[in-house]
BAFI-3210 file (N, C-alpha, C; in Angstrom, 3 decimals, decimal comma, padded with zeros to 6 digits):
// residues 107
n [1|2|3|4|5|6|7|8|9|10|11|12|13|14|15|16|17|18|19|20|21|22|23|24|25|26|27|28|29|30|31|32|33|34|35|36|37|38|39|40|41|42|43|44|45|46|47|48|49|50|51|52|53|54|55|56|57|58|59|60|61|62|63|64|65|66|67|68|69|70|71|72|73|74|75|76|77|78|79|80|81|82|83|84|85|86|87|88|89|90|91|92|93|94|95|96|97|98|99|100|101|102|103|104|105|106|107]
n.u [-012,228|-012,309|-012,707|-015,486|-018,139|-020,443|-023,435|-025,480|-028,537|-030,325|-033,259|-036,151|-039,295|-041,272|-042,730|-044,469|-043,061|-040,536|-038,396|-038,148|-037,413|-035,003|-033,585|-033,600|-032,029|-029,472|-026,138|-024,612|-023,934|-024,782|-023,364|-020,535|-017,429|-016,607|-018,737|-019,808|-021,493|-024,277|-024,802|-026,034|-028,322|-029,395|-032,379|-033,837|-036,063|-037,193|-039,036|-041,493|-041,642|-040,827|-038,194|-036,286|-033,461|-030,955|-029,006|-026,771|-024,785|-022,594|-020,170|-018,307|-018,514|-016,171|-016,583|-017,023|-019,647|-020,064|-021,507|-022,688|-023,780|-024,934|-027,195|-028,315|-029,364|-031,272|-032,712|-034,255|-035,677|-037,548|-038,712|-039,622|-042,133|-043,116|-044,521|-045,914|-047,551|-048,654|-050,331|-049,704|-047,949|-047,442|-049,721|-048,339|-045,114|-041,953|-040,982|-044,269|-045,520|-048,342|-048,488|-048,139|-050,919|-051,708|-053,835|-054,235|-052,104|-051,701|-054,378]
n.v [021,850|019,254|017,216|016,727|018,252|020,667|021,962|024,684|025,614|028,168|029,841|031,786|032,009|029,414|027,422|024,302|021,484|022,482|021,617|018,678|019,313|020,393|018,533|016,880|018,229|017,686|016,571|014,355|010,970|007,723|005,423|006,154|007,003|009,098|009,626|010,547|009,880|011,459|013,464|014,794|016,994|020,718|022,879|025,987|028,745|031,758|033,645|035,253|033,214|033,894|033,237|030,273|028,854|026,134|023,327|020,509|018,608|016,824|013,387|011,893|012,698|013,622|013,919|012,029|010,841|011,202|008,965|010,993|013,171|012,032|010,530|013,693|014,273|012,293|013,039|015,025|014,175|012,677|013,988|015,771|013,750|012,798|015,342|015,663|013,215|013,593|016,169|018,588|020,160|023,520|025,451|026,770|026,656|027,586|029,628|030,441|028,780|025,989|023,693|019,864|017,643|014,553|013,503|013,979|012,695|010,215|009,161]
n.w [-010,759|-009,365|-011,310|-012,293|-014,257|-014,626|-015,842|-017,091|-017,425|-018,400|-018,564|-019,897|-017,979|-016,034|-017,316|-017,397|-018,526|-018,951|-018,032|-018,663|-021,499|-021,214|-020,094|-022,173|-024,190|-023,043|-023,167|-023,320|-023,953|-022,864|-023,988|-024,773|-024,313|-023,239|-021,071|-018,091|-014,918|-014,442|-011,453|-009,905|-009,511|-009,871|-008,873|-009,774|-008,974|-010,429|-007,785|-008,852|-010,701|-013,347|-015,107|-015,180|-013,335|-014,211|-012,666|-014,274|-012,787|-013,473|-013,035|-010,163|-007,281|-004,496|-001,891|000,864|002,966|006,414|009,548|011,313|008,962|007,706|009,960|010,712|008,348|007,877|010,475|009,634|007,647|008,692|011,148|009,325|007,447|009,930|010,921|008,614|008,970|011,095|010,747|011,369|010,573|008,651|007,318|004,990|003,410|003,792|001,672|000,827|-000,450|-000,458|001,984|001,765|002,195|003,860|003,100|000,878|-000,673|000,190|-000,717]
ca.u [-010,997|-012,344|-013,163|-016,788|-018,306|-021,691|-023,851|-026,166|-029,367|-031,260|-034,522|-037,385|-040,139|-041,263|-044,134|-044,602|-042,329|-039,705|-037,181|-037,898|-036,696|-033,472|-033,073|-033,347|-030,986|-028,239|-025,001|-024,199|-024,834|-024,240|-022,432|-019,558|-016,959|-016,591|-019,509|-019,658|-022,609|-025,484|-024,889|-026,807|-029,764|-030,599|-033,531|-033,957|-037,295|-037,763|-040,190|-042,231|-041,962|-040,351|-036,918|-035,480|-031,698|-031,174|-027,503|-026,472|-023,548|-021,699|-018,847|-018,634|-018,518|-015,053|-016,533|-017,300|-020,706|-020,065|-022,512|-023,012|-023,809|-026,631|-028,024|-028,623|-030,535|-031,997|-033,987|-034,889|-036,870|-037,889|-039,032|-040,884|-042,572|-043,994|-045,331|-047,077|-048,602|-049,689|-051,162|-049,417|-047,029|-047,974|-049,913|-047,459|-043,246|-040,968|-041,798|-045,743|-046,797|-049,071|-047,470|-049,205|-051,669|-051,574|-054,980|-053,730|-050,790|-052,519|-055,525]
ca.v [021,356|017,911|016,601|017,334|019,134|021,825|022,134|025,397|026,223|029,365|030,225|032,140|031,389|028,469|026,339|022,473|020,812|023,028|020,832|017,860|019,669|020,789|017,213|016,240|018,801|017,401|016,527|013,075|009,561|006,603|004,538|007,594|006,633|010,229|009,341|010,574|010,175|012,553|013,205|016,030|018,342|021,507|023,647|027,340|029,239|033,140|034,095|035,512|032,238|034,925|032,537|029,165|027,760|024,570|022,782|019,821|017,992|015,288|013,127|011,545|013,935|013,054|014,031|011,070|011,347|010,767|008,639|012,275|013,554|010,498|011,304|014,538|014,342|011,367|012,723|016,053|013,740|011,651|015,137|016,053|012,734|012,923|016,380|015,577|012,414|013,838|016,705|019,608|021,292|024,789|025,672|026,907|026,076|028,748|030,509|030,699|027,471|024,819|022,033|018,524|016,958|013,453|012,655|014,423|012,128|009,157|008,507]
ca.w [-010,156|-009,000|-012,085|-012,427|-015,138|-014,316|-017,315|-016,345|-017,865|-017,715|-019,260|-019,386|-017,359|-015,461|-017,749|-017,711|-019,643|-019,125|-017,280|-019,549|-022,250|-020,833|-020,221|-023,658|-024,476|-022,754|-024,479|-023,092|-024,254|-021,954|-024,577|-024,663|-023,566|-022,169|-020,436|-016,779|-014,868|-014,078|-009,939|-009,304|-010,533|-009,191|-009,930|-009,338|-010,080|-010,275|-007,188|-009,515|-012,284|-014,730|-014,985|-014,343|-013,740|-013,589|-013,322|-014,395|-012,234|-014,198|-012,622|-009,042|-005,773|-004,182|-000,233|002,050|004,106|007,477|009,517|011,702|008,072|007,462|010,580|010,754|007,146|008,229|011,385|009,208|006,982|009,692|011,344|008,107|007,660|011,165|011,039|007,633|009,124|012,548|010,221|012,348|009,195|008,707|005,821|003,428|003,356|003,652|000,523|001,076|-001,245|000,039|002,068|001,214|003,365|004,057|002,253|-000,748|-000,771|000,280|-001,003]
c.u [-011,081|-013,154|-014,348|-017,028|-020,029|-021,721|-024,908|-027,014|-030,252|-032,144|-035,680|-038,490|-040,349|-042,036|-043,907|-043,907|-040,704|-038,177|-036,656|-037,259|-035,197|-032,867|-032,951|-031,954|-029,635|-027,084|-024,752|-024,530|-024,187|-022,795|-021,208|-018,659|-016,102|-017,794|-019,308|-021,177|-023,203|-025,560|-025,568|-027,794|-030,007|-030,959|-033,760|-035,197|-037,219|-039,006|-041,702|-042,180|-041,441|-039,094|-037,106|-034,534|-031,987|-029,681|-027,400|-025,313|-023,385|-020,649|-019,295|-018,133|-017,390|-015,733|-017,825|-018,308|-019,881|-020,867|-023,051|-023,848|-025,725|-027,484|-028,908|-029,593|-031,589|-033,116|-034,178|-035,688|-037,957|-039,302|-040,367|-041,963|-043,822|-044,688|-046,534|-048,381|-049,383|-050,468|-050,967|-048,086|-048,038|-048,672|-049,386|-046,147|-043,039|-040,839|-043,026|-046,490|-047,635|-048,795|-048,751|-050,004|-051,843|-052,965|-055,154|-052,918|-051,214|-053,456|-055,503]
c.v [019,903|016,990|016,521|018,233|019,630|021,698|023,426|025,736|027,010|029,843|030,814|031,643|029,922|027,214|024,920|022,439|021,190|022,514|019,731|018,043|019,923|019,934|016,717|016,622|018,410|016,399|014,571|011,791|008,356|005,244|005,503|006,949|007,767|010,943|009,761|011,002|011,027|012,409|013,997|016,958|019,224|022,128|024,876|027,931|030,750|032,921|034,245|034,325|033,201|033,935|031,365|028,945|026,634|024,110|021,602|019,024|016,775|015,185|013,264|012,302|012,997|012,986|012,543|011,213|010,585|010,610|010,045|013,119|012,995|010,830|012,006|014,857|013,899|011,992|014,278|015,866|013,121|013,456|015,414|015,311|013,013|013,990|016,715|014,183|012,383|015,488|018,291|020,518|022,051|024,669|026,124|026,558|028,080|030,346|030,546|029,547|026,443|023,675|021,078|018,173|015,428|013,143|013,060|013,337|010,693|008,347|008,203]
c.w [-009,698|-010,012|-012,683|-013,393|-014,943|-015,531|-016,856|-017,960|-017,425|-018,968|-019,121|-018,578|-016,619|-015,917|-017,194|-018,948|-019,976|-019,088|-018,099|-020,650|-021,764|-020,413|-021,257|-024,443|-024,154|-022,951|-024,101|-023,175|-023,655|-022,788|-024,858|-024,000|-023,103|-021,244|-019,490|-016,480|-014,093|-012,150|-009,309|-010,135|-009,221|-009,481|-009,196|-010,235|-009,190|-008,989|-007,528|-010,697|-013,726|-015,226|-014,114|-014,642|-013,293|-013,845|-012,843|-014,278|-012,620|-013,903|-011,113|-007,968|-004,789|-002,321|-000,089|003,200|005,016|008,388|010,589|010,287|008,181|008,656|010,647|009,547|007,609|009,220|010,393|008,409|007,991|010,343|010,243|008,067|009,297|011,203|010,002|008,193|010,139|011,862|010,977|011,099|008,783|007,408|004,657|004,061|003,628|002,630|-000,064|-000,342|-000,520|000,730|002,221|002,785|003,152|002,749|000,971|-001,367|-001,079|000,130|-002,334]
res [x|x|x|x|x|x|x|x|x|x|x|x|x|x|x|x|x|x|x|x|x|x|x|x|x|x|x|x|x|x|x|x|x|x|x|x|x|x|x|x|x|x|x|x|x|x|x|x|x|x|x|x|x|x|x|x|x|x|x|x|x|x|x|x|x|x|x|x|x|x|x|x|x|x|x|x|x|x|x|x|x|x|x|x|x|x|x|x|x|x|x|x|x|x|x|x|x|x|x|x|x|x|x|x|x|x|x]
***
């Protein structure tokens, strides 16, 4: 309805390389002059790595951050950031993977 066009891919499993491909795949070539550009990616993986979606948002997002908006992102990286560099983030995220350690990152 707001002009935007979703491209959704879903595929077995989760390997390397998977994503890149499903980028290759995709229909649109900048000189087009039904061109609209690439505003969004997001990536969904099976629990288990059995499946991934992934969708591809083409065409510009009509809503207006507001600086309450910016903010509120803002100190949740800010937040992040600090808890990776004072070395106090838990050992796994939310869904039990590994969160980084500074001298992983950094060195």
């Amino acid at each position: 309805p707001d002009g935007r066009q979703v491209l959704t891919f879903i595929r077995p499993g989760t390997m390397p390389g998977l994503l890149l491909n499903m980028i290759k795949e995709l229909p649109y070539n900048q000189r087009s002059e039904e061109y609209m550009p690439l505003s969004r990616v997001q990536i969904y993986s099976a629990e288990d790595d059995s499946m991934s979606l992934n969708l591809f948002v083409y065409g510009e997002e009509a809503k207006q951050l507001t600086e309450a908006d910016v903010t509120m992102t803002g100190s949740h990286i800010l937040e992040y950031a600090h808890q990776l560099m004072e070395e106090t983030l838990p050992p796994t995220d939310e869904y039990g993977r590994p969160n980084p350690k500074p001298k992983d990152i950094f060195s």
